[in-house]
py3Dmol code that shows the C-alpha trace and the ligand (Angstrom):
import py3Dmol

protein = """\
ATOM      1  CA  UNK A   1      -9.514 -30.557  16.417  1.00  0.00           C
ATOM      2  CA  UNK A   2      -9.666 -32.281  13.030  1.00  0.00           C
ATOM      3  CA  UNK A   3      -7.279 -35.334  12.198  1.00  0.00           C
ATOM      4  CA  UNK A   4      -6.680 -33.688   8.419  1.00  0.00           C
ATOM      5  CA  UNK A   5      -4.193 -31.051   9.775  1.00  0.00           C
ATOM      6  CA  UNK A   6      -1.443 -29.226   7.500  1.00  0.00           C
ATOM      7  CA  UNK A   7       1.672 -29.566   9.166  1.00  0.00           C
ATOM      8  CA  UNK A   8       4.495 -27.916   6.718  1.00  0.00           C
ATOM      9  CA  UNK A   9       8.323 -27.814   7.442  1.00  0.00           C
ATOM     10  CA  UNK A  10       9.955 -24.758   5.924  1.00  0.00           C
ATOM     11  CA  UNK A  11      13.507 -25.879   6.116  1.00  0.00           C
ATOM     12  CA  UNK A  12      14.710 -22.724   5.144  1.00  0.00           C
ATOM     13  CA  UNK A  13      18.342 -22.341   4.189  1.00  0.00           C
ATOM     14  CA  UNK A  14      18.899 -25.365   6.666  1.00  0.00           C
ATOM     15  CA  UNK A  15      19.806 -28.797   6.171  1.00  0.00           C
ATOM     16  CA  UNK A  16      22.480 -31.167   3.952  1.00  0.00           C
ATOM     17  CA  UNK A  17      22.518 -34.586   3.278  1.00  0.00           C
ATOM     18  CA  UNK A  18      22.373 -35.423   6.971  1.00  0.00           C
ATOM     19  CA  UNK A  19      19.179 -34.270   7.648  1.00  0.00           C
ATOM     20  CA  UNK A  20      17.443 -36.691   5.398  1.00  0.00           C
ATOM     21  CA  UNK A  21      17.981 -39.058   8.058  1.00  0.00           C
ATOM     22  CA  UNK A  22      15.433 -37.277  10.038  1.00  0.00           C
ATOM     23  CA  UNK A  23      12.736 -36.721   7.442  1.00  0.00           C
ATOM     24  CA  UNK A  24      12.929 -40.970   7.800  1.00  0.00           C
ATOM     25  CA  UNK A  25      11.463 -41.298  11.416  1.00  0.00           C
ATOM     26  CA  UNK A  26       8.713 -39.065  10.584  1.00  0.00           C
ATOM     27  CA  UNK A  27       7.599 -40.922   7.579  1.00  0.00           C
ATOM     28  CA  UNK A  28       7.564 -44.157   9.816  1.00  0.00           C
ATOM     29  CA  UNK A  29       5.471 -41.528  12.239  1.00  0.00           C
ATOM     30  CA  UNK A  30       3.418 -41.360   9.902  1.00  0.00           C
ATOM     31  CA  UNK A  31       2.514 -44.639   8.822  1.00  0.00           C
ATOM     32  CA  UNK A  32       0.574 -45.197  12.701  1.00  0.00           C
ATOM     33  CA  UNK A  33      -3.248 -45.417  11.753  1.00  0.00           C
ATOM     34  CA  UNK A  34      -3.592 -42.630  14.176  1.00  0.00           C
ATOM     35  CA  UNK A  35      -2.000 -39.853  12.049  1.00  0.00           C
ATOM     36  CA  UNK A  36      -3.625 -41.333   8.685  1.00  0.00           C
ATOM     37  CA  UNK A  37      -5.327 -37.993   7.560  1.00  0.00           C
ATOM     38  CA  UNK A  38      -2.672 -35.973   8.586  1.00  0.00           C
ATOM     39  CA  UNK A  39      -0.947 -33.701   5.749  1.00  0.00           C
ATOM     40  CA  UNK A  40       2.861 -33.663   6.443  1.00  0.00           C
ATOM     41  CA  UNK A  41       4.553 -31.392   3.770  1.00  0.00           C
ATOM     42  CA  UNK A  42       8.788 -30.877   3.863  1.00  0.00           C
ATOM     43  CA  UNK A  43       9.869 -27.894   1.940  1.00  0.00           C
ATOM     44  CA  UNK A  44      13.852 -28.687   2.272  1.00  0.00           C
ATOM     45  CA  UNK A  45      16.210 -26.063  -0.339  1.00  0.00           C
ATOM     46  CA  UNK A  46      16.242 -26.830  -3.640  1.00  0.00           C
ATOM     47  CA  UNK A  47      19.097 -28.795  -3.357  1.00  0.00           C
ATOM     48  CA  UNK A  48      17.722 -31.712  -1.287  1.00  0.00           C
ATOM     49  CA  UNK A  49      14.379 -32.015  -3.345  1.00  0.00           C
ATOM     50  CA  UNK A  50      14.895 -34.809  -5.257  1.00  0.00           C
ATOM     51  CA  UNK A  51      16.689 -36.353  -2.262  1.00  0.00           C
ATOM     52  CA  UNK A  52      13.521 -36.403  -0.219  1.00  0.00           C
ATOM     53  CA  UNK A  53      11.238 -37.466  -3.133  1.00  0.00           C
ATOM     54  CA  UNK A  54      13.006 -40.674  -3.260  1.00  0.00           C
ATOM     55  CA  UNK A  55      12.782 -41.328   0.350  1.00  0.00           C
ATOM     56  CA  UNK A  56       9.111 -40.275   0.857  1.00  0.00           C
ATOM     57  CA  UNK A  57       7.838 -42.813  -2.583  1.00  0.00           C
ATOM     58  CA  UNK A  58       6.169 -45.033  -0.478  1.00  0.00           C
ATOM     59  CA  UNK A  59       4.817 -42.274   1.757  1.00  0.00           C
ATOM     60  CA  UNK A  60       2.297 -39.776   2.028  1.00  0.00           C
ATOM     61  CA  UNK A  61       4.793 -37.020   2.903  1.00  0.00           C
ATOM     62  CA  UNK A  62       4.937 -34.950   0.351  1.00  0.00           C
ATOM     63  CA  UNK A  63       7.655 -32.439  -0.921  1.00  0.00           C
ATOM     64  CA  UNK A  64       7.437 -28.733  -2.035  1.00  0.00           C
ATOM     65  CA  UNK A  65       9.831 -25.908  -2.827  1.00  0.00           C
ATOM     66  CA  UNK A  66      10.200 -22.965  -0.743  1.00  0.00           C
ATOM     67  CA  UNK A  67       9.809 -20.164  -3.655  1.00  0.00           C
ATOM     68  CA  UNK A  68       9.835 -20.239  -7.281  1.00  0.00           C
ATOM     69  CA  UNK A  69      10.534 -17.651 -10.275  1.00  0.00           C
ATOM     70  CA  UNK A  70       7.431 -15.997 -11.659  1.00  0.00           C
ATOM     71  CA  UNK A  71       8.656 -16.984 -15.302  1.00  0.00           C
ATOM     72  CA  UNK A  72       6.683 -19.738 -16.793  1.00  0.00           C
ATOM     73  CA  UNK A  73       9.378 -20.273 -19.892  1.00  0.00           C
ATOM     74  CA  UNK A  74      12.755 -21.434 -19.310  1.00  0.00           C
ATOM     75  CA  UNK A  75      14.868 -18.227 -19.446  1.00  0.00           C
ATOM     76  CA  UNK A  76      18.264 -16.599 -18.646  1.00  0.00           C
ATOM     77  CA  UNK A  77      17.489 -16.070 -15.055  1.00  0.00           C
ATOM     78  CA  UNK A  78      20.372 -17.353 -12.959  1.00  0.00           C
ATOM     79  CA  UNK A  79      19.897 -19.532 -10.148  1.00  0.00           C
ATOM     80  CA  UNK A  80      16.494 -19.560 -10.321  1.00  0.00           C
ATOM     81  CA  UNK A  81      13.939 -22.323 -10.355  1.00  0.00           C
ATOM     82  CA  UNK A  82      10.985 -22.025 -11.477  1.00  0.00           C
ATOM     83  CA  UNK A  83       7.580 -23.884 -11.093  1.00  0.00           C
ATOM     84  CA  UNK A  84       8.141 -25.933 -14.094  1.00  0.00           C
ATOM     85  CA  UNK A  85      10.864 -26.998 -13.060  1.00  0.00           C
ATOM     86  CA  UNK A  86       9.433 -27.690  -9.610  1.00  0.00           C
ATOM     87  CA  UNK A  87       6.450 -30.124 -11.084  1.00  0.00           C
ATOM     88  CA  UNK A  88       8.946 -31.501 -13.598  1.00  0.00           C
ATOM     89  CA  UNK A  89      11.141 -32.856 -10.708  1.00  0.00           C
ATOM     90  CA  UNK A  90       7.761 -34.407  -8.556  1.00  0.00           C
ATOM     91  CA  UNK A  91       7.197 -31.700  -5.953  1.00  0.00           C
ATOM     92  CA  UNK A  92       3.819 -31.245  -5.245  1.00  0.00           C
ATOM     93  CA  UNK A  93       3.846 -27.713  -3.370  1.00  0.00           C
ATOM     94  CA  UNK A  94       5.446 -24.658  -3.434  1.00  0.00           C
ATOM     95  CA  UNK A  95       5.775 -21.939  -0.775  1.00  0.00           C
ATOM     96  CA  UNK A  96       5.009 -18.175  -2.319  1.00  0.00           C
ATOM     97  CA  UNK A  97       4.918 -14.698  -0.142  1.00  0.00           C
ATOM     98  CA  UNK A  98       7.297 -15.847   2.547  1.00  0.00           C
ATOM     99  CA  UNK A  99       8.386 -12.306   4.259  1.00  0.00           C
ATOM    100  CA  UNK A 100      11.503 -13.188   3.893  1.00  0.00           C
ATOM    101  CA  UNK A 101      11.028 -12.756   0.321  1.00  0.00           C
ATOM    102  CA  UNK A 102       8.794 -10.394   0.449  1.00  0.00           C
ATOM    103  CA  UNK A 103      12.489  -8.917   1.609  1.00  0.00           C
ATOM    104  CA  UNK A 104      14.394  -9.340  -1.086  1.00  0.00           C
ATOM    105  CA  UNK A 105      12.452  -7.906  -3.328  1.00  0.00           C
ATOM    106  CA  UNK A 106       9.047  -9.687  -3.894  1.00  0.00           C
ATOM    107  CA  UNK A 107       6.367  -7.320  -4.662  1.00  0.00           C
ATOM    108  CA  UNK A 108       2.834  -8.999  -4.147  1.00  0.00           C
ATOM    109  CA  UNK A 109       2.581  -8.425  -7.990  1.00  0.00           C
ATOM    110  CA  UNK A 110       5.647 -10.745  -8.313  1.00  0.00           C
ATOM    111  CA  UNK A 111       3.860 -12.637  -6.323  1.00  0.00           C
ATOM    112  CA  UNK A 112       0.693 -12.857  -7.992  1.00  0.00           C
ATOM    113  CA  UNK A 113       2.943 -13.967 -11.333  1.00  0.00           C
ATOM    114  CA  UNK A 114       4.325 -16.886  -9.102  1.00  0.00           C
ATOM    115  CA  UNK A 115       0.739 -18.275  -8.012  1.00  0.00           C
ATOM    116  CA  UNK A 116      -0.253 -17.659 -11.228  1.00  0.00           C
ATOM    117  CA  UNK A 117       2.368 -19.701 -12.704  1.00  0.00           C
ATOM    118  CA  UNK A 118       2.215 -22.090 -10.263  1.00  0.00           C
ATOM    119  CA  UNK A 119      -1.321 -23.052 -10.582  1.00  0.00           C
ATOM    120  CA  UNK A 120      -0.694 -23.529 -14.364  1.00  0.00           C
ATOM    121  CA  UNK A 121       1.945 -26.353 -13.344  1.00  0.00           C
ATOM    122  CA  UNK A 122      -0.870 -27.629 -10.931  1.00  0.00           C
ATOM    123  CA  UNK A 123       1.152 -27.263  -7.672  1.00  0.00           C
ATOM    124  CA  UNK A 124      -0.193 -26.448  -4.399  1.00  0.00           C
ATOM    125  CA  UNK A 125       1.044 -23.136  -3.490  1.00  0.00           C
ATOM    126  CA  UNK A 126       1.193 -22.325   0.243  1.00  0.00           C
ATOM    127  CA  UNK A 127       0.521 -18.281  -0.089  1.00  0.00           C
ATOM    128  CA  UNK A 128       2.330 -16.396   3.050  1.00  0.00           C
ATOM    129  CA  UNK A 129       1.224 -13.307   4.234  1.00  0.00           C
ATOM    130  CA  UNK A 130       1.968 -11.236   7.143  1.00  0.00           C
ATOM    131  CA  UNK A 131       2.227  -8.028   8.298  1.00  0.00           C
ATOM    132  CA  UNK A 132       5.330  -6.713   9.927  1.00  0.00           C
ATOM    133  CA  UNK A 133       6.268  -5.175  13.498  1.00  0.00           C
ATOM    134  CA  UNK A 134       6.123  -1.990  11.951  1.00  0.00           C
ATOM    135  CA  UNK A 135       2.809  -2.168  10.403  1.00  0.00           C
ATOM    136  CA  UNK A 136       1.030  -3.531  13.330  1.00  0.00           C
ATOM    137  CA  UNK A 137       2.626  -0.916  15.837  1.00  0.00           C
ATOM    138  CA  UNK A 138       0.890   1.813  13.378  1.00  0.00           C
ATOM    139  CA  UNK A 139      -2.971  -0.304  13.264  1.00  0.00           C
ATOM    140  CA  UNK A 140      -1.926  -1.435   9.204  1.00  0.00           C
ATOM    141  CA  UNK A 141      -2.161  -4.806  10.024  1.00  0.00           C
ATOM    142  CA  UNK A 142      -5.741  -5.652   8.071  1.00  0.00           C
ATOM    143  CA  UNK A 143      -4.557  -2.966   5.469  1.00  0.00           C
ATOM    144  CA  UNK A 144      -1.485  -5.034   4.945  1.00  0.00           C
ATOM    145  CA  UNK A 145      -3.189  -7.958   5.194  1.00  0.00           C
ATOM    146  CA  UNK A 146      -5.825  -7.473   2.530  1.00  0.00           C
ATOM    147  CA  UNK A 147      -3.756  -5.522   0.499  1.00  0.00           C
ATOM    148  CA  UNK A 148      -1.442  -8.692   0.296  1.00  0.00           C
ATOM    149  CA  UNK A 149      -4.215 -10.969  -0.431  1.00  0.00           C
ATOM    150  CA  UNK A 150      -6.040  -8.835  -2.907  1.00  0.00           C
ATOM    151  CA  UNK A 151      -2.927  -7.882  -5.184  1.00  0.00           C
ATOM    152  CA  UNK A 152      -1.609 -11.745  -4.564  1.00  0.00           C
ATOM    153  CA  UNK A 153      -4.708 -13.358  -6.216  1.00  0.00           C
ATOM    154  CA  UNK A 154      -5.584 -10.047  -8.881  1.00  0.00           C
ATOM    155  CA  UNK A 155      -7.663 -11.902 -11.800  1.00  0.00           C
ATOM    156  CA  UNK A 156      -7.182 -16.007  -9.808  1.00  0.00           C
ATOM    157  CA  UNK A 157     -10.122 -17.466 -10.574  1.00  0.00           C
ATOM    158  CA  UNK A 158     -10.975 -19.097  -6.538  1.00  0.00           C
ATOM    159  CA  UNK A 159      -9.885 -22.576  -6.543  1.00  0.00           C
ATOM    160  CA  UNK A 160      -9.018 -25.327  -3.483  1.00  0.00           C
ATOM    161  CA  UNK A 161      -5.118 -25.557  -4.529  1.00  0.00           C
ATOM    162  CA  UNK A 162      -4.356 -22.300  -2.466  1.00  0.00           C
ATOM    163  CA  UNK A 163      -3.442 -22.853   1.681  1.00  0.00           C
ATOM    164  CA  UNK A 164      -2.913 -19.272   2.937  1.00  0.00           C
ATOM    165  CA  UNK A 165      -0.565 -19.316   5.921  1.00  0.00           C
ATOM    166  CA  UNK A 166      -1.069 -16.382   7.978  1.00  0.00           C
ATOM    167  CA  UNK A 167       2.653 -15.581   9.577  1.00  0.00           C
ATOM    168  CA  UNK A 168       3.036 -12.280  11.607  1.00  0.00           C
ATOM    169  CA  UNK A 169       6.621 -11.068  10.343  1.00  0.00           C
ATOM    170  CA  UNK A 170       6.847 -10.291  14.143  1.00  0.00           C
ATOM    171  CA  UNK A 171       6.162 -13.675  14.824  1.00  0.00           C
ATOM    172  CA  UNK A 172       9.113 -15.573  12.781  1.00  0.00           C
ATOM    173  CA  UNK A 173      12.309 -16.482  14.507  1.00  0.00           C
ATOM    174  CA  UNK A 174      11.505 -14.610  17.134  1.00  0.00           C
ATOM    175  CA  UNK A 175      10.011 -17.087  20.075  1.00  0.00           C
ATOM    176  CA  UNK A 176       6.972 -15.059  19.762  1.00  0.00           C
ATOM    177  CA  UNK A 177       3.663 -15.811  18.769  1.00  0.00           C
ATOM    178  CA  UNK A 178       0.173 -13.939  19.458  1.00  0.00           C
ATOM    179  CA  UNK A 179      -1.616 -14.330  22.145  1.00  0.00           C
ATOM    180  CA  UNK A 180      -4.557 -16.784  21.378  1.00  0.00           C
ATOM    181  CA  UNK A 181      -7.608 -14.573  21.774  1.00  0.00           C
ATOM    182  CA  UNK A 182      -5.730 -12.223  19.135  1.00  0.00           C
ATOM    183  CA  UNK A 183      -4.648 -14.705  16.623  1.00  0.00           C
ATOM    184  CA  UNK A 184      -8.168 -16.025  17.165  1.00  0.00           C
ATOM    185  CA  UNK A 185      -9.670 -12.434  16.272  1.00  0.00           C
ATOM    186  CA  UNK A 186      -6.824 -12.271  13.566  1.00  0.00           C
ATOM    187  CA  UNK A 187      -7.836 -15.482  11.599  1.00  0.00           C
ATOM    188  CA  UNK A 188     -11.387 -14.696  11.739  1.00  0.00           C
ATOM    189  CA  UNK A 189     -10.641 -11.510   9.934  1.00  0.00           C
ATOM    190  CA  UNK A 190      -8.453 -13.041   7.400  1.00  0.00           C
ATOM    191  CA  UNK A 191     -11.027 -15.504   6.874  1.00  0.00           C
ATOM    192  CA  UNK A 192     -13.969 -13.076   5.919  1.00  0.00           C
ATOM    193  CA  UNK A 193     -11.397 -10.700   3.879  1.00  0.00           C
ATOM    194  CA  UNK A 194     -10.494 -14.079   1.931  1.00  0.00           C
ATOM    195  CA  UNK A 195     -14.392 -14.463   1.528  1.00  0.00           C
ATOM    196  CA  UNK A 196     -15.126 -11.376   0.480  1.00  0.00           C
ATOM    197  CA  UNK A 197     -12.691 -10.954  -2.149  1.00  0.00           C
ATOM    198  CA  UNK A 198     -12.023 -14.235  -3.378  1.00  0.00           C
ATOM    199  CA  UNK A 199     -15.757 -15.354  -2.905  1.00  0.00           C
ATOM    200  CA  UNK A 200     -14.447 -18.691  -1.301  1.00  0.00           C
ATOM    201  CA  UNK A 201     -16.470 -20.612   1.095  1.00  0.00           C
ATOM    202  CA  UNK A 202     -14.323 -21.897   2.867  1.00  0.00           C
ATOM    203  CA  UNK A 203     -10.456 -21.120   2.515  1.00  0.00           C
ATOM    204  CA  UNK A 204      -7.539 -23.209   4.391  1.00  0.00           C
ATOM    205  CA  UNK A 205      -5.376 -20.975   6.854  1.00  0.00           C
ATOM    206  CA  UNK A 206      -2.282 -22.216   8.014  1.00  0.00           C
ATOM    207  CA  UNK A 207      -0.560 -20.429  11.457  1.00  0.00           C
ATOM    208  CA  UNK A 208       3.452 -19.935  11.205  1.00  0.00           C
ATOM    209  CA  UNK A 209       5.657 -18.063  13.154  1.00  0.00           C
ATOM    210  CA  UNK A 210       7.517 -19.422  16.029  1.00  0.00           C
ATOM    211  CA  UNK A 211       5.398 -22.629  16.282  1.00  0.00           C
ATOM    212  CA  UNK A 212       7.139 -25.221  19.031  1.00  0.00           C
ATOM    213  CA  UNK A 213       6.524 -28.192  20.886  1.00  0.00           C
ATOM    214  CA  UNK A 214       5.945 -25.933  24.004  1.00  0.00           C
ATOM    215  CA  UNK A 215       3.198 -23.464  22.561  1.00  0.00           C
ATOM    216  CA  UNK A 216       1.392 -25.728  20.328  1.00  0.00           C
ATOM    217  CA  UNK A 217      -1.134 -26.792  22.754  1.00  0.00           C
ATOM    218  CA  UNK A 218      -2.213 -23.327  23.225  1.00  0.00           C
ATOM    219  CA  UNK A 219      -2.125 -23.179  19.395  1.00  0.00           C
ATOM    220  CA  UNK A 220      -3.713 -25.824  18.685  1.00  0.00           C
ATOM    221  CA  UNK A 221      -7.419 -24.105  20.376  1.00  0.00           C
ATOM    222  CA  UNK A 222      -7.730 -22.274  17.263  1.00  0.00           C
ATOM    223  CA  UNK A 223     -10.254 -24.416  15.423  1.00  0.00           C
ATOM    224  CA  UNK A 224      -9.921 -21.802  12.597  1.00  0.00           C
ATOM    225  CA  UNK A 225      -5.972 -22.540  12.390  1.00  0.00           C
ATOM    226  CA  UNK A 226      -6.200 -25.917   9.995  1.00  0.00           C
ATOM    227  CA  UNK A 227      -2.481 -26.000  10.455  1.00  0.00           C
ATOM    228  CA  UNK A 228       0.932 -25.225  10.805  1.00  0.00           C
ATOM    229  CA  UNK A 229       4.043 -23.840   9.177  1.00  0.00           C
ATOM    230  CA  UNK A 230       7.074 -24.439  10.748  1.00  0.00           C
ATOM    231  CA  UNK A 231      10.825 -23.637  10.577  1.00  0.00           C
ATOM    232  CA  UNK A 232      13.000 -23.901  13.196  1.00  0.00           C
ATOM    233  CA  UNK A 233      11.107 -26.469  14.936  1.00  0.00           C
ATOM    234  CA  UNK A 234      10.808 -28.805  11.760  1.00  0.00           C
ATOM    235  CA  UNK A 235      14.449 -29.699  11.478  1.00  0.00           C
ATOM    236  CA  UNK A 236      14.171 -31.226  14.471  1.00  0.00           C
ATOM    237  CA  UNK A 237      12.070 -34.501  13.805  1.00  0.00           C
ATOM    238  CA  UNK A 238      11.434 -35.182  17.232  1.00  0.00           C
ATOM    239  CA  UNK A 239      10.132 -31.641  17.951  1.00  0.00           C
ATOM    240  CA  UNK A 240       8.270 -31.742  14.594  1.00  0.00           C
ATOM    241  CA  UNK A 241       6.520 -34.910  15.665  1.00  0.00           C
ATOM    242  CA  UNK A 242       5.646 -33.804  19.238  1.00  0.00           C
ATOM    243  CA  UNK A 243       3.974 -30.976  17.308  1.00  0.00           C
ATOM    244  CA  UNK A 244       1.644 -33.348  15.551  1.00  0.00           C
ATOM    245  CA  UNK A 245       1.177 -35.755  18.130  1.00  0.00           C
ATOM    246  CA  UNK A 246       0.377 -32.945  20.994  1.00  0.00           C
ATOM    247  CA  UNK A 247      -1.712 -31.194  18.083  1.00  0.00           C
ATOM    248  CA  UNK A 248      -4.167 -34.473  17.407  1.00  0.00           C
ATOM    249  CA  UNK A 249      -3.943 -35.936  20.276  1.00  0.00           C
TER     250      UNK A 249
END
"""
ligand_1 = """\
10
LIG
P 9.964 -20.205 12.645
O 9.067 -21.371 12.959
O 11.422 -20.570 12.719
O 9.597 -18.996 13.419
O 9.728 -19.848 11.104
C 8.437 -19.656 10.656
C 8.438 -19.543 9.186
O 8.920 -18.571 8.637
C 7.884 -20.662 8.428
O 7.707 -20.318 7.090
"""
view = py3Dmol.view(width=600, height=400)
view.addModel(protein, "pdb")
view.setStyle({"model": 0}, {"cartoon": {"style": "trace"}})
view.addModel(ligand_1, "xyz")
view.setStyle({"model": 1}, {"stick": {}})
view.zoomTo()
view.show()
């Protein structure tokens, strides 16, 4: 297991003022020698952003949004955000692809706009993809899968800024997560499809879906998995640090 593991928070729609509280004992977590190259990312709503970029300044946490508009110019778009905004503020990442906006709308051309707009603002974009419960009960999965990562990155020049997180929409909210030898298998494949269509050596994947302090040491086999994303576990701080700690230990 290597020490320089991703280990993202997707707050979700979670979390007020309050919670800020928490993201402070995991920055002094993360100060102990022993977690040094670990990458600890919060993506809290909108709302708390600059909230949590003050608190994490003399940190390496960083901070990152949890979608973004695919317009690069300011715009009559209504409560959206979009990436310039994001860098404009400090974040450093952005979440794009999450199913659950896949949901609402997000086509994986959409989403090809957002990465594209976000690598112009030079954020690091965490790129989900995933298929669904549906599409793996009728053998789609690696259709899905490619599909998603093909149309996401149509003319992206390969670059390093891109962490794909591989989250079965089965798999989120759900207390269930694959069973290792499958996510294993399931990684692998990702892996080579990322290869072969993006001709990069050697691309980041990220696991989320239903990632705890109870099944991460199981997870944590995958050498392939480089790490996690994780919602309902990360607004807990003291599950989100027995995540890391069980994970490097
Ligand atoms: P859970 O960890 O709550 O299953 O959520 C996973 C997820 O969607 C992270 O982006």
């Amino acid at each position: 297991m290597t020490n320089n593991m991703f280990f993202i928070a997707n707050w979700k729609m979670f979390g007020d003022f309050r919670s800020v509280n928490s993201v402070k004992k995991v920055i002094k977590f993360s100060k102990n020698k022993k977690y040094s190259k670990v990458q600890i990312v919060y993506c809290p709503p909108y709302t708390l952003i600059d909230k949590l970029l003050r608190v994490t300044k003399n940190s390496k946490i960083k901070i990152g949004a949890q979608n973004c508009h695919f317009s690069q110019n300011p715009g009559p778009f209504t409560g959206s955000i979009n990436t310039d905004l994001i860098k404009s503020i400090g974040a450093k990442y952005v979440i794009i692809g999450h199913s659950e906006n896949r949901l609402l709308g997000d086509s994986n051309h959409i989403i090809n706009l957002k990465i594209k707009s976000a690598l112009k603002k030079k954020l690091k974009i965490i790129f989900c993809i995933g298929e669904t419960l549906k599409e793996k009960r009728n053998n789609k999965t690696n259709t899905i899968l490619s599909s998603q990562i093909r149309r996401g990155l149509k003319n992206i020049n390969k670059n390093n800024d891109i962490i794909f997180a591989y989250e079965p929409v089965w798999s989120i909210g759900t207390g269930i997560v694959p069973k290792t030898k499958n996510l294993e298998k399931q990684v692998l494949t990702i892996k080579k499809m990322i290869i072969k269509i993006w001709k990069l050596k050697n691309p980041k994947i990220i696991y989320g879906g239903s990632v705890n302090q109870k099944n991460i040491n199981e997870l944590k086999k995958i050498s392939l998995i480089k790490g996690f994303l994780i919602g309902g576990a990360s607004q807990n701080y003291k599950n989100f640090i027995d995540i890391i700690k069980k994970t490097i230990n």
